[in-house]
mmCIF file of the N, C-alpha and C atoms, coordinates in Angstrom:
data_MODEL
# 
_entry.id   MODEL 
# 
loop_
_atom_site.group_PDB 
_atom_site.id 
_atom_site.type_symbol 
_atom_site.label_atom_id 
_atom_site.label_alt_id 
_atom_site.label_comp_id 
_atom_site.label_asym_id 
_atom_site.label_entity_id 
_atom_site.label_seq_id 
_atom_site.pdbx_PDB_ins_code 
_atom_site.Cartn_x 
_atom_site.Cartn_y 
_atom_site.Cartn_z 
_atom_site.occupancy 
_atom_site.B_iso_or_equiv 
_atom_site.pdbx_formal_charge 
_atom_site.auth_seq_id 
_atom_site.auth_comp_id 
_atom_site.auth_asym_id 
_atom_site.auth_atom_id 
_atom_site.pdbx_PDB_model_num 
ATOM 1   N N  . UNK A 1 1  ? -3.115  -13.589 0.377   1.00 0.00 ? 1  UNK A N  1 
ATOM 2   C CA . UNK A 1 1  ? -2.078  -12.946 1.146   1.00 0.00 ? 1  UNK A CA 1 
ATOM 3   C C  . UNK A 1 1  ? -2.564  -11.586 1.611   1.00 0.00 ? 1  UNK A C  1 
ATOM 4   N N  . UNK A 1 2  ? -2.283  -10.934 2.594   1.00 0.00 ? 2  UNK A N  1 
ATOM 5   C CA . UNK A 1 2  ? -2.685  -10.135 3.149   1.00 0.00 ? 2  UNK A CA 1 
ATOM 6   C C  . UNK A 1 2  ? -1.247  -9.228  3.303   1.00 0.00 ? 2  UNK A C  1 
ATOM 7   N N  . UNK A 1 3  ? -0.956  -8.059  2.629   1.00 0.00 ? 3  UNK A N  1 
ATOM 8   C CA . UNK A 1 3  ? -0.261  -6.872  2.575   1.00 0.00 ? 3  UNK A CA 1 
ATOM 9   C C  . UNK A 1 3  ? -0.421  -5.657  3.620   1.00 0.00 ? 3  UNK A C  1 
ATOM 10  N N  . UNK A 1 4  ? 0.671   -5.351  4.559   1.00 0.00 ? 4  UNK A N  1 
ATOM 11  C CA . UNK A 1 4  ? 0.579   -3.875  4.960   1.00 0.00 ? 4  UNK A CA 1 
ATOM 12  C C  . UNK A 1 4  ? 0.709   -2.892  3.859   1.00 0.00 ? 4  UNK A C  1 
ATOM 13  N N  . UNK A 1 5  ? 0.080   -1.587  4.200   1.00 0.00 ? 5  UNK A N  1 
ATOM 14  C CA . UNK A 1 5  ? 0.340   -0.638  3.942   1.00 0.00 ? 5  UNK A CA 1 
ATOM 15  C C  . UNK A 1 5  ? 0.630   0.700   4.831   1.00 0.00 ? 5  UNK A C  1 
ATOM 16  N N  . UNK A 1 6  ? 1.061   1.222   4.310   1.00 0.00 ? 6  UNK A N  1 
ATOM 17  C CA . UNK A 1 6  ? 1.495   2.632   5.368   1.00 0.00 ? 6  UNK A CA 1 
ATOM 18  C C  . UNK A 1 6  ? 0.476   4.123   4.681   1.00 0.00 ? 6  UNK A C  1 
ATOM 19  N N  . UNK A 1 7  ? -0.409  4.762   5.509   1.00 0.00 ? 7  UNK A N  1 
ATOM 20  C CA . UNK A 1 7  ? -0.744  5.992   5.766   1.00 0.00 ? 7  UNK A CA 1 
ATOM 21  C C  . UNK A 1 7  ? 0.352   6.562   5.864   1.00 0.00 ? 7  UNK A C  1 
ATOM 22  N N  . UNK A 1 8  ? 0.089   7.829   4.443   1.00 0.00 ? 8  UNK A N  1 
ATOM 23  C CA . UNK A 1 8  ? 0.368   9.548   5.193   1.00 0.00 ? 8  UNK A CA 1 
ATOM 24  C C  . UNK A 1 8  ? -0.477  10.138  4.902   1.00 0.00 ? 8  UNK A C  1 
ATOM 25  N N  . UNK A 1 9  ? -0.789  11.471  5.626   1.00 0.00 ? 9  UNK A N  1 
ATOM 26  C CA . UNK A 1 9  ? -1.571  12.825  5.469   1.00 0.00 ? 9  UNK A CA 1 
ATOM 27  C C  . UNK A 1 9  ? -0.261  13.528  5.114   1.00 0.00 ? 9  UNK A C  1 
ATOM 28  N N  . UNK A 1 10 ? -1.064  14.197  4.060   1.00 0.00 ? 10 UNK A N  1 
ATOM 29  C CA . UNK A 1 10 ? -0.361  15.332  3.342   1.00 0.00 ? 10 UNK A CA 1 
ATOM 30  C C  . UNK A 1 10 ? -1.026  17.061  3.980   1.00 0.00 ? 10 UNK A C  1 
ATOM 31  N N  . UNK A 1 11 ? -0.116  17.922  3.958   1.00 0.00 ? 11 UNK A N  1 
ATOM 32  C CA . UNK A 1 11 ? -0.514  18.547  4.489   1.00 0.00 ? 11 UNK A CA 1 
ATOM 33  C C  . UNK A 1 11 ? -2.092  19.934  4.204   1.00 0.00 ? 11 UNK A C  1 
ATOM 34  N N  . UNK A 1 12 ? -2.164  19.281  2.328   1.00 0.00 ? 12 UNK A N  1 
ATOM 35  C CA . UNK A 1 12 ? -2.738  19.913  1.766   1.00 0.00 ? 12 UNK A CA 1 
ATOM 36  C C  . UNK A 1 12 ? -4.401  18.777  2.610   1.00 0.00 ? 12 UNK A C  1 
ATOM 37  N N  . UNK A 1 13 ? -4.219  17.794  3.607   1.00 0.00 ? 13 UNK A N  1 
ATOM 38  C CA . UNK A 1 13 ? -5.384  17.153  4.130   1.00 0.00 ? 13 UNK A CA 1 
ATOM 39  C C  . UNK A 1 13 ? -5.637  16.045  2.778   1.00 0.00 ? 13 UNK A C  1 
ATOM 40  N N  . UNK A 1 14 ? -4.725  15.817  2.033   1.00 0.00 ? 14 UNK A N  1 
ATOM 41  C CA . UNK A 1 14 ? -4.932  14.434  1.453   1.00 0.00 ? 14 UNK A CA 1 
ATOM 42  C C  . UNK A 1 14 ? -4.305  13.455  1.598   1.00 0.00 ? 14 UNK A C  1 
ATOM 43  N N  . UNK A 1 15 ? -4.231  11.969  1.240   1.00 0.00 ? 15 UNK A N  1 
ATOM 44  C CA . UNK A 1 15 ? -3.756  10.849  2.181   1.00 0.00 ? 15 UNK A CA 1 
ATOM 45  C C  . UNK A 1 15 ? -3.139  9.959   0.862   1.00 0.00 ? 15 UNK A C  1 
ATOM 46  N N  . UNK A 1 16 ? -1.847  9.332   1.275   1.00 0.00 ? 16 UNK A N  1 
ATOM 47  C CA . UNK A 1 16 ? -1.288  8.563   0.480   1.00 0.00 ? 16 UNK A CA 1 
ATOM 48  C C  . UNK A 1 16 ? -1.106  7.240   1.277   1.00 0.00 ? 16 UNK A C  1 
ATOM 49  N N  . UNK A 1 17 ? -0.303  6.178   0.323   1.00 0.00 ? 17 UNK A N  1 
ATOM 50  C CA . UNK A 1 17 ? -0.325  4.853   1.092   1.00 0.00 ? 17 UNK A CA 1 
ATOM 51  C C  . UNK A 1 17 ? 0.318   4.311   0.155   1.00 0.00 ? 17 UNK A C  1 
ATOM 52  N N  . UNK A 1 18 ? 1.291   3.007   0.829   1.00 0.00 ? 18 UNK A N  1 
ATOM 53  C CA . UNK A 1 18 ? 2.481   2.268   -0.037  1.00 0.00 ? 18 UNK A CA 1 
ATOM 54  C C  . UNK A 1 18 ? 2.709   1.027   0.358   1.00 0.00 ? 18 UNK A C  1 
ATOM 55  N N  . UNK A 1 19 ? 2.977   -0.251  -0.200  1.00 0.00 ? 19 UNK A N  1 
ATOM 56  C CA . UNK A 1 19 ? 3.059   -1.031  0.166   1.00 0.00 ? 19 UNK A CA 1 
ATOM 57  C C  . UNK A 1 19 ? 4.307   -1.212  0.380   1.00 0.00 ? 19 UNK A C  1 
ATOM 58  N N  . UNK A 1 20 ? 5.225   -1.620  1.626   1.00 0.00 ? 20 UNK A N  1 
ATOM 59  C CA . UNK A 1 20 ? 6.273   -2.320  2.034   1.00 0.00 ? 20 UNK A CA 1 
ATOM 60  C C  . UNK A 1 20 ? 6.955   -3.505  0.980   1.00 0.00 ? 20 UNK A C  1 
ATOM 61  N N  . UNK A 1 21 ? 5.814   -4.011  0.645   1.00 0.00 ? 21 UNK A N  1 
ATOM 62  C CA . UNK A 1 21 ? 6.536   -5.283  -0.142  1.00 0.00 ? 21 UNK A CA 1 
ATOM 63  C C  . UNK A 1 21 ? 6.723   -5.733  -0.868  1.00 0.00 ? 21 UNK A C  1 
ATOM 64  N N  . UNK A 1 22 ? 5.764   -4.369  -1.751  1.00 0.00 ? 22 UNK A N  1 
ATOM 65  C CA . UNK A 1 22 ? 5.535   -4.612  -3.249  1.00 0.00 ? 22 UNK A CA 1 
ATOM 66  C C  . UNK A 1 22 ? 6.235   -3.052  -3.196  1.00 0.00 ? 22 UNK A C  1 
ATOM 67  N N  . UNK A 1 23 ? 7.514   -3.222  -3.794  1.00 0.00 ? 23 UNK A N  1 
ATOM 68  C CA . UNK A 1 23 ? 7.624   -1.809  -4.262  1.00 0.00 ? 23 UNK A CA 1 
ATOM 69  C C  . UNK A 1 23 ? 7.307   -1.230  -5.544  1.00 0.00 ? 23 UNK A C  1 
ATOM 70  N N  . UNK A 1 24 ? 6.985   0.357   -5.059  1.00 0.00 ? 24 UNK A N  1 
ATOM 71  C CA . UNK A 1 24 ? 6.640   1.220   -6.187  1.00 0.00 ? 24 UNK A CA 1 
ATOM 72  C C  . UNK A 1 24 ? 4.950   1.083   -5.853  1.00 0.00 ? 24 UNK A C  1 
ATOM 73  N N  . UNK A 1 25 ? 4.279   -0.046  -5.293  1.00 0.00 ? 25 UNK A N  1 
ATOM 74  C CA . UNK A 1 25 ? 3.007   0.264   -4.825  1.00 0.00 ? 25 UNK A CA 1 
ATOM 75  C C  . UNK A 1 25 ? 2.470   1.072   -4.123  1.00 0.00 ? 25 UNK A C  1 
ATOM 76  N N  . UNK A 1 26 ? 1.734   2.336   -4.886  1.00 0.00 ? 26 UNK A N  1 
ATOM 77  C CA . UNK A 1 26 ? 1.239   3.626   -3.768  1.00 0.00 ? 26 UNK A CA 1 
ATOM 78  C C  . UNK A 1 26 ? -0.153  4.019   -4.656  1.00 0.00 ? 26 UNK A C  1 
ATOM 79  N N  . UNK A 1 27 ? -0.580  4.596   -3.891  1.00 0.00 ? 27 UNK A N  1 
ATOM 80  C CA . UNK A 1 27 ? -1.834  5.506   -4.044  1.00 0.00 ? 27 UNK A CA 1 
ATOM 81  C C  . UNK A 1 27 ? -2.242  6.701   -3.333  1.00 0.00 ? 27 UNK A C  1 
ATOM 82  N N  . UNK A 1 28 ? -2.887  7.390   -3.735  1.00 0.00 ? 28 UNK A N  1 
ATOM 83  C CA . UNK A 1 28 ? -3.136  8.506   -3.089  1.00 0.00 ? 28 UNK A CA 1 
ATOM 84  C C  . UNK A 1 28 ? -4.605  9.113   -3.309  1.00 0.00 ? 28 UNK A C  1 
ATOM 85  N N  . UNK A 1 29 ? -5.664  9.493   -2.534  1.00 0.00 ? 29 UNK A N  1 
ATOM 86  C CA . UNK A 1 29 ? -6.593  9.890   -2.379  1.00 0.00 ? 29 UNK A CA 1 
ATOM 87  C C  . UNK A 1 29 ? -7.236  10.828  -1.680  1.00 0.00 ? 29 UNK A C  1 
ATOM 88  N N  . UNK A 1 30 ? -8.041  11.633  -1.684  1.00 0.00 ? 30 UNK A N  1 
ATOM 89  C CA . UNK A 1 30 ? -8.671  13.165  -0.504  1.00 0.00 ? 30 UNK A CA 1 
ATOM 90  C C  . UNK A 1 30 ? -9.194  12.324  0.569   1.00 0.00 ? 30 UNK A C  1 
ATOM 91  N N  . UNK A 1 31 ? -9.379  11.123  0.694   1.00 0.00 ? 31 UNK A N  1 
ATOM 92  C CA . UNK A 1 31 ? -10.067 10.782  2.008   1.00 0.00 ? 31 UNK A CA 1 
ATOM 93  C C  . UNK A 1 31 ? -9.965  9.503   2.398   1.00 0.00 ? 31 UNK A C  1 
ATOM 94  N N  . UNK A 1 32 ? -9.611  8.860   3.482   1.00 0.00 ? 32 UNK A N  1 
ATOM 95  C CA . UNK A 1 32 ? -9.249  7.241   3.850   1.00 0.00 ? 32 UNK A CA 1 
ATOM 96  C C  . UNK A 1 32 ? -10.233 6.675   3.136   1.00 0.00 ? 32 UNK A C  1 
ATOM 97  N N  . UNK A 1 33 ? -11.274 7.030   3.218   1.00 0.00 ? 33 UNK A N  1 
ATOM 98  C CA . UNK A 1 33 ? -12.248 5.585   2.384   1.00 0.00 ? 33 UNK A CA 1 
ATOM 99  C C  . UNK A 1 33 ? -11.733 5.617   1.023   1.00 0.00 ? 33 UNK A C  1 
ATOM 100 N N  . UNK A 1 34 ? -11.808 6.708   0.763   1.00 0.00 ? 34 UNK A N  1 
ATOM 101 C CA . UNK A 1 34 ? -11.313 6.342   -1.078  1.00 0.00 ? 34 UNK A CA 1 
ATOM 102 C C  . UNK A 1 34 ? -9.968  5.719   -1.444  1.00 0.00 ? 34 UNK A C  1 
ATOM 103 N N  . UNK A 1 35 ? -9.129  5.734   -0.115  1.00 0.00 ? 35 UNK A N  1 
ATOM 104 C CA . UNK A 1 35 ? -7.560  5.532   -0.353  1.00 0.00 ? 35 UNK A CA 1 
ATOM 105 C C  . UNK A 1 35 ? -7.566  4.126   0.388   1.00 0.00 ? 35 UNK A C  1 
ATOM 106 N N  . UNK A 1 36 ? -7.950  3.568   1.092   1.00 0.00 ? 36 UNK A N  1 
ATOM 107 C CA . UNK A 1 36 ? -7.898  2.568   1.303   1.00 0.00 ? 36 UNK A CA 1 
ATOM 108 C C  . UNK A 1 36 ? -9.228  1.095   -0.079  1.00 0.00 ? 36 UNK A C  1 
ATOM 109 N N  . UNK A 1 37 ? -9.685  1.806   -0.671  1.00 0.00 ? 37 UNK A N  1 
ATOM 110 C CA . UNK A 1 37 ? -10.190 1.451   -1.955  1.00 0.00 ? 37 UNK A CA 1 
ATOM 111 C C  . UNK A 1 37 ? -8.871  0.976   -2.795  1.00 0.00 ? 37 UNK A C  1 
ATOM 112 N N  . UNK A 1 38 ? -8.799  2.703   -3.204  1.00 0.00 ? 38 UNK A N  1 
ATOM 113 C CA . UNK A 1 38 ? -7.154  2.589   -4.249  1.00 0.00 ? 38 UNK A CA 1 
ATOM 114 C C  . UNK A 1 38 ? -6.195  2.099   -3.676  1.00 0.00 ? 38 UNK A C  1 
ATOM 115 N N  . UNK A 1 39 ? -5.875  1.229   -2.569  1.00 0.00 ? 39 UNK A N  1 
ATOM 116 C CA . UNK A 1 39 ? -4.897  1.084   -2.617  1.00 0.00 ? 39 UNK A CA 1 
ATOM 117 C C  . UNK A 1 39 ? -4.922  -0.584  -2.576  1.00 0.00 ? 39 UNK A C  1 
ATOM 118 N N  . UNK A 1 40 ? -6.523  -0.946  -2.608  1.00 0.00 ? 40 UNK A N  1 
ATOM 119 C CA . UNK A 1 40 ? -6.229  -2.718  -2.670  1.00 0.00 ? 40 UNK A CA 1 
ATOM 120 C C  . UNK A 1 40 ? -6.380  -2.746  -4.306  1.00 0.00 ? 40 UNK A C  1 
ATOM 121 N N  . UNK A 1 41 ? -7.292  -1.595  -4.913  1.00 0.00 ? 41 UNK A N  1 
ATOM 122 C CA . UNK A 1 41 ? -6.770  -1.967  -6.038  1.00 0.00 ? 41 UNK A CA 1 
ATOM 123 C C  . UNK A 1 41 ? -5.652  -1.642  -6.234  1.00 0.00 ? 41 UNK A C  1 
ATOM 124 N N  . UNK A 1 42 ? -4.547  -1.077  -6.490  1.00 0.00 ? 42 UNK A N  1 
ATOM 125 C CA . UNK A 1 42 ? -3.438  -0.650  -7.697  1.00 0.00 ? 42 UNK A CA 1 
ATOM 126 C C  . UNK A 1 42 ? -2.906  -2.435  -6.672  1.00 0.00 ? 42 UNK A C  1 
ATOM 127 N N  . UNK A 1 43 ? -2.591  -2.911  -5.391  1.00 0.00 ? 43 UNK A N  1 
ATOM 128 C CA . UNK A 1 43 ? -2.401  -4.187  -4.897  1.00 0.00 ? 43 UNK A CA 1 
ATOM 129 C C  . UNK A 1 43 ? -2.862  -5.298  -6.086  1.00 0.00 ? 43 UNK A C  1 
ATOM 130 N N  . UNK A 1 44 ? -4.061  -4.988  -6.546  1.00 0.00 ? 44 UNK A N  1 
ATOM 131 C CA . UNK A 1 44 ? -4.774  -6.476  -7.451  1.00 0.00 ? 44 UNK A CA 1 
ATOM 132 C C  . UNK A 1 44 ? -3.675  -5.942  -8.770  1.00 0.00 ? 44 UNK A C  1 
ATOM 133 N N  . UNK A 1 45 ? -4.054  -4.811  -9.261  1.00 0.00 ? 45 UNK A N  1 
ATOM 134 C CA . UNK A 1 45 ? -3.219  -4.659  -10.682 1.00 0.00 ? 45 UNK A CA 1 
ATOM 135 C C  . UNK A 1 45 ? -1.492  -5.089  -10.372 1.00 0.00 ? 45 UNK A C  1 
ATOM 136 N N  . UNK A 1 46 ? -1.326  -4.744  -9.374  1.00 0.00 ? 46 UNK A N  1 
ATOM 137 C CA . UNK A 1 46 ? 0.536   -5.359  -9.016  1.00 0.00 ? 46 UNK A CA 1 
ATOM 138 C C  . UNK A 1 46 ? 0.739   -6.751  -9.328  1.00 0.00 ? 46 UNK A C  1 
ATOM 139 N N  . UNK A 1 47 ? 0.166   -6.881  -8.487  1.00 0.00 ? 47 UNK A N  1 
ATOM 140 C CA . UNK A 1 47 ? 0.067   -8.647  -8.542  1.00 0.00 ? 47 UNK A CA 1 
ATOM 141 C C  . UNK A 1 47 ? -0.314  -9.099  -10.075 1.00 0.00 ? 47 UNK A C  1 
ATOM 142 N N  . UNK A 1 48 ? -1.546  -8.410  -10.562 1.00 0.00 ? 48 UNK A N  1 
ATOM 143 C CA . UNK A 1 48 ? -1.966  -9.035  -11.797 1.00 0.00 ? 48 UNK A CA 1 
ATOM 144 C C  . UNK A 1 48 ? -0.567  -8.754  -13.000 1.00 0.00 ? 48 UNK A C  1 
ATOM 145 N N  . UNK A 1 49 ? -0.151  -7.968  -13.010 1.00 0.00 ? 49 UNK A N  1 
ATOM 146 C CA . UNK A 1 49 ? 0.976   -7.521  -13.342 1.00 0.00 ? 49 UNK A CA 1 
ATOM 147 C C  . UNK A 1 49 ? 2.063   -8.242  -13.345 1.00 0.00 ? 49 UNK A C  1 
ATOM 148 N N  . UNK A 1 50 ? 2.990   -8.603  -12.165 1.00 0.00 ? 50 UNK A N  1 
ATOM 149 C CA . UNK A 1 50 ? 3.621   -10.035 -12.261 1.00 0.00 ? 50 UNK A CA 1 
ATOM 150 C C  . UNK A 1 50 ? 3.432   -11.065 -12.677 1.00 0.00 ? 50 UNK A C  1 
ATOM 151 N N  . UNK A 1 51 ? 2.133   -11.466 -12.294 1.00 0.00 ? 51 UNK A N  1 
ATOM 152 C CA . UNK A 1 51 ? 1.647   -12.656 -13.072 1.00 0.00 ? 51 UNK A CA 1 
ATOM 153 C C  . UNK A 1 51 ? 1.480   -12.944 -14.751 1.00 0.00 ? 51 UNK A C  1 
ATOM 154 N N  . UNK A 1 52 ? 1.205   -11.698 -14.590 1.00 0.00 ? 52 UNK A N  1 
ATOM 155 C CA . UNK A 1 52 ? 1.229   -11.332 -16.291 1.00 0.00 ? 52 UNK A CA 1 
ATOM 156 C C  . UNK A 1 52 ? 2.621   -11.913 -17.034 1.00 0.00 ? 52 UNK A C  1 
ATOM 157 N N  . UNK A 1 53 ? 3.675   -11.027 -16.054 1.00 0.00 ? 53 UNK A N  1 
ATOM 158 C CA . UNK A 1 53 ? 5.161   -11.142 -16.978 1.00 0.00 ? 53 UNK A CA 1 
ATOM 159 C C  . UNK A 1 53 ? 6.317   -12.082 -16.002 1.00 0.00 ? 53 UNK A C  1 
ATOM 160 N N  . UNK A 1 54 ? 5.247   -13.520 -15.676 1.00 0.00 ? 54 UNK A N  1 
ATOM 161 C CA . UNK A 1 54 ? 6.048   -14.694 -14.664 1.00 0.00 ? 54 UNK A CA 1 
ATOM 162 C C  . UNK A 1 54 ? 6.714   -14.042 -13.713 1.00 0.00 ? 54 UNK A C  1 
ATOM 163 N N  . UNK A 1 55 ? 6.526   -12.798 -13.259 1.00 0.00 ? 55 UNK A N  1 
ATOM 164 C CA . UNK A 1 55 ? 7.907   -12.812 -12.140 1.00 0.00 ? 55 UNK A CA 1 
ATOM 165 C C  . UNK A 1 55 ? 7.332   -13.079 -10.751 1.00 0.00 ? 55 UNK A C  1 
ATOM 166 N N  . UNK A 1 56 ? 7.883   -13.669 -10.088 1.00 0.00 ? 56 UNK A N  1 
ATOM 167 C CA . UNK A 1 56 ? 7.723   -13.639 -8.731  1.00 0.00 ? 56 UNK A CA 1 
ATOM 168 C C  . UNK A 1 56 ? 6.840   -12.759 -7.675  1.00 0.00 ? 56 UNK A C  1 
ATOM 169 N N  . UNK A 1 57 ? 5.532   -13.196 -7.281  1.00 0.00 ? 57 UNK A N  1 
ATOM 170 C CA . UNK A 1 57 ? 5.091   -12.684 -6.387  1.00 0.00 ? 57 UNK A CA 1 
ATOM 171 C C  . UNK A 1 57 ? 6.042   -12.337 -4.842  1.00 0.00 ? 57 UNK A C  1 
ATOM 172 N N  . UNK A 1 58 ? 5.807   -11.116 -4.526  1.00 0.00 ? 58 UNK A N  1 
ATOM 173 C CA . UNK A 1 58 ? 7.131   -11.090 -3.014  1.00 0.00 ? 58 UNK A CA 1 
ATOM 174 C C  . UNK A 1 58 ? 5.824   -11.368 -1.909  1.00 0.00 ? 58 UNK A C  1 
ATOM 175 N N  . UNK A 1 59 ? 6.438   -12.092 -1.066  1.00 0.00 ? 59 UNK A N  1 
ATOM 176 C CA . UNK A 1 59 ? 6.094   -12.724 -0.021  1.00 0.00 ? 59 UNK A CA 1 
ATOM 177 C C  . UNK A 1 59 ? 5.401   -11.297 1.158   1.00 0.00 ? 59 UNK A C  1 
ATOM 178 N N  . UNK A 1 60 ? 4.421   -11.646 2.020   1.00 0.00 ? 60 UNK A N  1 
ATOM 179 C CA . UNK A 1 60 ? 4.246   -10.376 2.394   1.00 0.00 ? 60 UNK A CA 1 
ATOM 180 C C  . UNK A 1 60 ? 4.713   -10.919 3.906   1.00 0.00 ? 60 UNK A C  1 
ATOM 181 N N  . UNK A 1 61 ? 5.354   -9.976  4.204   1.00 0.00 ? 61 UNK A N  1 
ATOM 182 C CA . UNK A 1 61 ? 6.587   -9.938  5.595   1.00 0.00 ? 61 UNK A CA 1 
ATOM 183 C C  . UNK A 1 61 ? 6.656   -9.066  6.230   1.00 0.00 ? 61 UNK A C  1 
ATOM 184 N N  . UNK A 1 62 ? 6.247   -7.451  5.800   1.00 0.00 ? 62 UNK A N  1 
ATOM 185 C CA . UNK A 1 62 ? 6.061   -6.343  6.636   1.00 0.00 ? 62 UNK A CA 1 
ATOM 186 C C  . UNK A 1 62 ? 5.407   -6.800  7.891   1.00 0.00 ? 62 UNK A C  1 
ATOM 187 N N  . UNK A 1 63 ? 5.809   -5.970  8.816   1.00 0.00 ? 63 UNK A N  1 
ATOM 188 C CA . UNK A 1 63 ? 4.749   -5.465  10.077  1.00 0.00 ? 63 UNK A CA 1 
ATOM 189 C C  . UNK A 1 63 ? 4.639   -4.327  10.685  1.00 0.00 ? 63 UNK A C  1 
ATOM 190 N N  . UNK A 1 64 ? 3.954   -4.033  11.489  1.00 0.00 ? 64 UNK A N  1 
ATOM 191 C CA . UNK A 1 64 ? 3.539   -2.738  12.017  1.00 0.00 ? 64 UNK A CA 1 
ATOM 192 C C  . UNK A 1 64 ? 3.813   -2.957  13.863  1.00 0.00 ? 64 UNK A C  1 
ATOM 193 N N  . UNK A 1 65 ? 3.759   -1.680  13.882  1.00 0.00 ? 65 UNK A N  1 
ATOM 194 C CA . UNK A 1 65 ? 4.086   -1.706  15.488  1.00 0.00 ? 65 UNK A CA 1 
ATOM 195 C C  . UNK A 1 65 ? 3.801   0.097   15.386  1.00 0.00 ? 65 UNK A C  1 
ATOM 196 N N  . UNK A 1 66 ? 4.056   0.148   16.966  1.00 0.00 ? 66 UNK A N  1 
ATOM 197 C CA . UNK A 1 66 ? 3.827   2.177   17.439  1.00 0.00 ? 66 UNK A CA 1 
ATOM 198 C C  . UNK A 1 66 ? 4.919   1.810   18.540  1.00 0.00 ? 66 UNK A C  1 
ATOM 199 N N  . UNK A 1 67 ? 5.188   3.130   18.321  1.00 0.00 ? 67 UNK A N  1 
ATOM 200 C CA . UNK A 1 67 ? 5.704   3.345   19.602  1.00 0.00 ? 67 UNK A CA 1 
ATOM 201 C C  . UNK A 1 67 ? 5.452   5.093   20.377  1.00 0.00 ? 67 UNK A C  1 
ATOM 202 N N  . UNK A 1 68 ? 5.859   4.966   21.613  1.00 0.00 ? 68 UNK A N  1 
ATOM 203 C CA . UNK A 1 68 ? 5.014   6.024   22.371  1.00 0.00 ? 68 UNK A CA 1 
ATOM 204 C C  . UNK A 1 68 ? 6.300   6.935   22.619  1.00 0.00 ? 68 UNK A C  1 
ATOM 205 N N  . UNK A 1 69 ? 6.137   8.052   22.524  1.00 0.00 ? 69 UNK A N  1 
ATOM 206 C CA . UNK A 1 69 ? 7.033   8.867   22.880  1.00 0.00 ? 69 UNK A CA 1 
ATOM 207 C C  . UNK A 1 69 ? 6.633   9.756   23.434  1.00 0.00 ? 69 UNK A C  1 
ATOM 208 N N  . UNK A 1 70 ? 7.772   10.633  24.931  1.00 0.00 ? 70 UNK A N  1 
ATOM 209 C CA . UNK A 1 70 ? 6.989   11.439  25.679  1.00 0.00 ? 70 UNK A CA 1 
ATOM 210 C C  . UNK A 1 70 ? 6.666   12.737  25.257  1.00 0.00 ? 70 UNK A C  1 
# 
């Protein structure tokens, strides 16, 4: 399954990220490469996590879009 996540920059120039569908899934790191790392892992530990204690994997359903403003 393949999960969105959402980017922020913080203003101190460090970057967080959360999953839509797994809640409570976030991470945070000083630089996209490292945060897009942490954030498929703490994804594997989530999952491994449910599985652990039978509950229900959630379906991944998010999407993304932009929009332009003038």
């Amino acid at each position: 399954m393949k999960y969105v996540y959402v980017i922020e920059q913080a203003t101190d120039g460090s970057y967080s990220a959360y999953v839509p569908d797994l809640p409570g899934c976030t991470s945070c790191a000083d630089s996209l490469d490292d945060l897009k790392v942490s954030i498929a892992q703490a994804v594997e530990v989530y999952i491994e996590s449910l599985r652990e204690h039978n509950e229900p994997i959630p379906a991944a359903g998010s999407m993304v879009g932009t929009v332009e403003a003038a």
